[in-house]
N, C-alpha and C positions, 0 to 999 in steps of 0.2 A: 842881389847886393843893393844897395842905397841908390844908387843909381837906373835902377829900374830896369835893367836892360842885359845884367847877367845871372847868372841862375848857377848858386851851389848846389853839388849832386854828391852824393855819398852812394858806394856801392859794395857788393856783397864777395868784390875782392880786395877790400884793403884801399880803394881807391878811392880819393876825390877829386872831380871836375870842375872846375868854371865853365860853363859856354855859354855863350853871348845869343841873345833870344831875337835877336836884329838878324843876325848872319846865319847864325846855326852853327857858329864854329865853339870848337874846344880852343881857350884862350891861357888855361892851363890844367896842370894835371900835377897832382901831390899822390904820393906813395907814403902812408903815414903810418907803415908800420910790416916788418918785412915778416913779421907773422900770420897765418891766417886770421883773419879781421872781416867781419860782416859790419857794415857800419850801417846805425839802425838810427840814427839822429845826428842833423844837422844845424846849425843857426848861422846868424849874421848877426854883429853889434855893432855896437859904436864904432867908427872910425874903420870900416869895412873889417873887423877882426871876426874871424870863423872861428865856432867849435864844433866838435865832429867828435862822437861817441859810438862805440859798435856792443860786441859782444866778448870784447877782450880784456874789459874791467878796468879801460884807460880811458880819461878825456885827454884830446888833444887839442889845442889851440895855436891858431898861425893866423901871418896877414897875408891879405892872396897875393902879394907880388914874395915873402917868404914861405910857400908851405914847405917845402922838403927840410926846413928848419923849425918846425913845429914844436912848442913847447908840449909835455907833457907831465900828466901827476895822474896818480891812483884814483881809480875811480870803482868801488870795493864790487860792483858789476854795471851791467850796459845801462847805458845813460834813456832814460823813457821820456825826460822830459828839464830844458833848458828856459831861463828866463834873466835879461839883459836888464839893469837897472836902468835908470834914468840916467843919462850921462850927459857934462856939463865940460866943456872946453877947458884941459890942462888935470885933469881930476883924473884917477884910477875909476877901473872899470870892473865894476860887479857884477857877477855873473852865479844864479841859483840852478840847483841842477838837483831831481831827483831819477832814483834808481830801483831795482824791483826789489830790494832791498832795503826799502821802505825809508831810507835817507833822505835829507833831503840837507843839501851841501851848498858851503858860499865859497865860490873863489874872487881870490883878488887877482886882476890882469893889469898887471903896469906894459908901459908902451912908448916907443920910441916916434917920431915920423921916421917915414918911408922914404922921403924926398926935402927935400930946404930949401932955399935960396942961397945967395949970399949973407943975408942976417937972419941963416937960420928958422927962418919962418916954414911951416911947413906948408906944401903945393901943389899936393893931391889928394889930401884929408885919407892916406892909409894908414895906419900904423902898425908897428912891428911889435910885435909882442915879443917884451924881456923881460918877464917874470910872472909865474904861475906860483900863485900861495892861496892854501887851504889857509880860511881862516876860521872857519866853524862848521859844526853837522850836528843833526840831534835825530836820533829815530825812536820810532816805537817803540812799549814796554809788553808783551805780549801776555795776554791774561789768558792765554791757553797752556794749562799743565801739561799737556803734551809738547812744546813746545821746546826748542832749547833755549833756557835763561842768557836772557846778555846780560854781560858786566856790568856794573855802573858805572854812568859816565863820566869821564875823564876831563880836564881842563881844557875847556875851548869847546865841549860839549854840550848841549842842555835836550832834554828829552821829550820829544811830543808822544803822546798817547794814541796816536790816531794808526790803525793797520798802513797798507802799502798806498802812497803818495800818488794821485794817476797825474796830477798837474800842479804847480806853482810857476808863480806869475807876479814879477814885481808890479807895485803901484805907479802908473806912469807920472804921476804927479809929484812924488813920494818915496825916494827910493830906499826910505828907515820903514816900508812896508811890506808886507810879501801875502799874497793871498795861492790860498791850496785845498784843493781837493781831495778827500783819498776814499777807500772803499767802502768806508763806514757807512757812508751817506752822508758825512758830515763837512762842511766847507768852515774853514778857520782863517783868519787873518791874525799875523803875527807882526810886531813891533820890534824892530831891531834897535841893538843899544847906539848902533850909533852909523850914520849914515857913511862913513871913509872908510873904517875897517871894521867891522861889526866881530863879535865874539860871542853874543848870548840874544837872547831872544823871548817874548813875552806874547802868550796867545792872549788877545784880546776882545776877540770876538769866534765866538761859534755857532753855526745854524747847521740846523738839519734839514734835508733833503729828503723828498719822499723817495726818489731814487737817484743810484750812487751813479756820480759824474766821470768821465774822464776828460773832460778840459772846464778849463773856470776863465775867465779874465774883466778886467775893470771896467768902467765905462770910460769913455775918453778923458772926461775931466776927474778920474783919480775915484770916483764915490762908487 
């Protein structure tokens, strides 16, 4: 977690831990799904909010003082790979997420604090996640005849060309950025319409690789 000192664990019964890397102890424990659940991806964001993806075709998302209140939404299969915008004090929380299904997905995380004072101010930087919205996905168009044709896409979609997605990774600088890898060999960077709630999306750069990556990410200053 942001605090450097506890460590989210996801496991191959449905469970997720905190345990603190000081003591050794388990400081909590979420049950995020009373179905059989193999949970295959982890993250930490902004304002210590967790998301947790298995092989159940769900993302869930909680704050670690609420997980057994974990928000959830469709996730069309298991999550391979998650990435956190930049985030900015009082602003919703972006969150990129591809899947082996060749997606690659925005959700919007709105959030509560966790704790206040008396005027409200909040006083241990956690917050509670109250609202999980898909705001856009766009996958591949498959130029294999054998293949089964997808629909065209529908509103709130737009379509990249690229096979299955092994990484995306917002621009730390940037958060109207998103950089992805997939198994083409080819790495693209794409241009969201709009930095608070995005809907569409524009590839503006693509390079080829001599060989196909599975993790990409930015240089510290965004380039």
């Amino acid at each position: 977690l942001k605090d450097n000192e506890r460590l989210l664990v996801g496991y191959d019964d449905g469970l997720a831990r905190i345990w603190n890397s000081v003591n050794g102890e388990c400081e909590h424990q979420y049950r995020l799904s009373q179905d059989k659940l193999q949970i295959t991806h982890v993250n930490v964001g902004p304002e210590n909010v967790c998301v947790v993806g298995g092989d159940s075709g769900q993302i869930y998302v909680f704050g670690v003082k609420h997980g057994n209140a974990a928000l959830e939404a469709k996730h069309a299969t298991d999550i391979h790979n998650t990435s956190f915008a930049p985030h900015s004090e009082g602003s919703s929380i972006l969150l990129a997420t591809t899947g082996r299904n060749n997606f690659i997905q925005l959700f919007l995380i709105e959030t509560s604090p966790a704790e206040t004072d008396g005027n409200g101010v909040p006083t241990d930087g956690n917050g509670v996640p109250t609202a999980l919205t898909l705001l856009a996905s766009w996958d591949n168009v498959s130029a294999d005849p054998s293949m089964p044709q997808r629909p065209p896409p529908q509103v709130g979609e737009w379509v990249n060309d690229t096979p299955m997605v092994k990484s995306v990774v917002f621009n730390p600088s940037d958060r109207t950025q998103l950089l992805s890898v997939s198994d083409d060999n080819f790495m693209r960077v794409w241009q969201l319409d709009d930095g608070a709630k995005p809907t569409s999306a524009t590839n503006v750069h693509t390079a080829y690789l001599t060989k196909a990556c599975n993790k990409c990410d930015w240089a510290p200053n965004g380039a």
